[in-house]
Structure formats: structure tokens, C-alpha cells
C-alpha positions in Angstrom: 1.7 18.6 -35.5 2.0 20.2 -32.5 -0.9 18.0 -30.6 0.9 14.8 -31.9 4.6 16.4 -29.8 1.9 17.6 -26.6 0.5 14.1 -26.4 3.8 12.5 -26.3 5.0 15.2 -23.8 1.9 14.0 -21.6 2.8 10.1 -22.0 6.4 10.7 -21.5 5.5 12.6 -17.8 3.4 10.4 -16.7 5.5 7.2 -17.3 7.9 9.7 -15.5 5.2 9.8 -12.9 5.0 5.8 -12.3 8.5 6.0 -12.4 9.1 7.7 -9.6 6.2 5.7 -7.4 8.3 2.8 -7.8 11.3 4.2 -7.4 9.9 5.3 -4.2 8.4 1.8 -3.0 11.6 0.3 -3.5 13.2 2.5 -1.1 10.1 1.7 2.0 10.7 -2.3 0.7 14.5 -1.6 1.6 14.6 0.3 4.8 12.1 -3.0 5.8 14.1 -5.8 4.4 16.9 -3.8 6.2 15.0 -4.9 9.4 13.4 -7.8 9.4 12.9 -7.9 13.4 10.4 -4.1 12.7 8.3 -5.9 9.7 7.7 -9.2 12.5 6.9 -7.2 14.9 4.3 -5.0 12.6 2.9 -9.1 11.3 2.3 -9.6 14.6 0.3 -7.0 15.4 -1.5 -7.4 12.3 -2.5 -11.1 12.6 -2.1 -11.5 16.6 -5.3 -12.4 18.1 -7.9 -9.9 19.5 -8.8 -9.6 23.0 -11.5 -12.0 24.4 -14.8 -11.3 23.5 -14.0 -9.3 21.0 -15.5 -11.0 17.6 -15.3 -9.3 14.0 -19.1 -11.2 13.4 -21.4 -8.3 13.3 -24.3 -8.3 15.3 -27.6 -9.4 14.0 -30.3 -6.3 14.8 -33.2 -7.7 16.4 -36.6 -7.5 14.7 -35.5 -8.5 11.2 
């Protein structure tokens, strides 16, 4: 009997566990819908252009 009670004590802490991640992502995803004008700035700099010449091709290696 007293495996069947352990394994529910394990189950029951680590939906406790999940809990508390989401709890916690919910709070990040409110401070940023709080202010929109941060999260454009951050999409910019995430999806602005890079500087010229710069290519994300990589380079073939000669002699192959």
C-alpha cells in the first residue's frame, strides 16, 4: 500500500511542478503584453536585417 500513496505523492508534485512553470510564463507574457512598445522593439531586432555582406549561407570549403 504504501508504494501505491508514494507514487501518487510523486504525480501530485510534479503536476505541482508544471504548475508553477506556467504560472510563471504567464507572469513574463504579462509584464510583455504590459508593453507592447519593449516586445516591437525586441521583433525588430530579431527580424531586422543584418549588416551588408553579412550572409547566413555558409561557406563551401574548397577542395571538396
Amino acid at each position: 500500500m504504501s508504494g501505491k500513496f508514494k507514487k501518487r505523492e510523486i504525480e501530485r508534485k510534479g503536476s505541482e511542478k508544471e504548475q508553477e512553470k506556467a504560472r510563471k510564463l504567464l507572469d513574463e507574457n504579462a509584464e510583455d503584453l504590459a508593453n507592447p512598445e519593449k516586445l516591437n522593439r525586441e521583433f525588430d531586432k530579431v527580424t531586422a536585417p543584418g549588416e551588408p555582406g553579412v550572409t547566413s549561407k555558409p561557406k563551401k570549403r574548397e577542395g571538396i
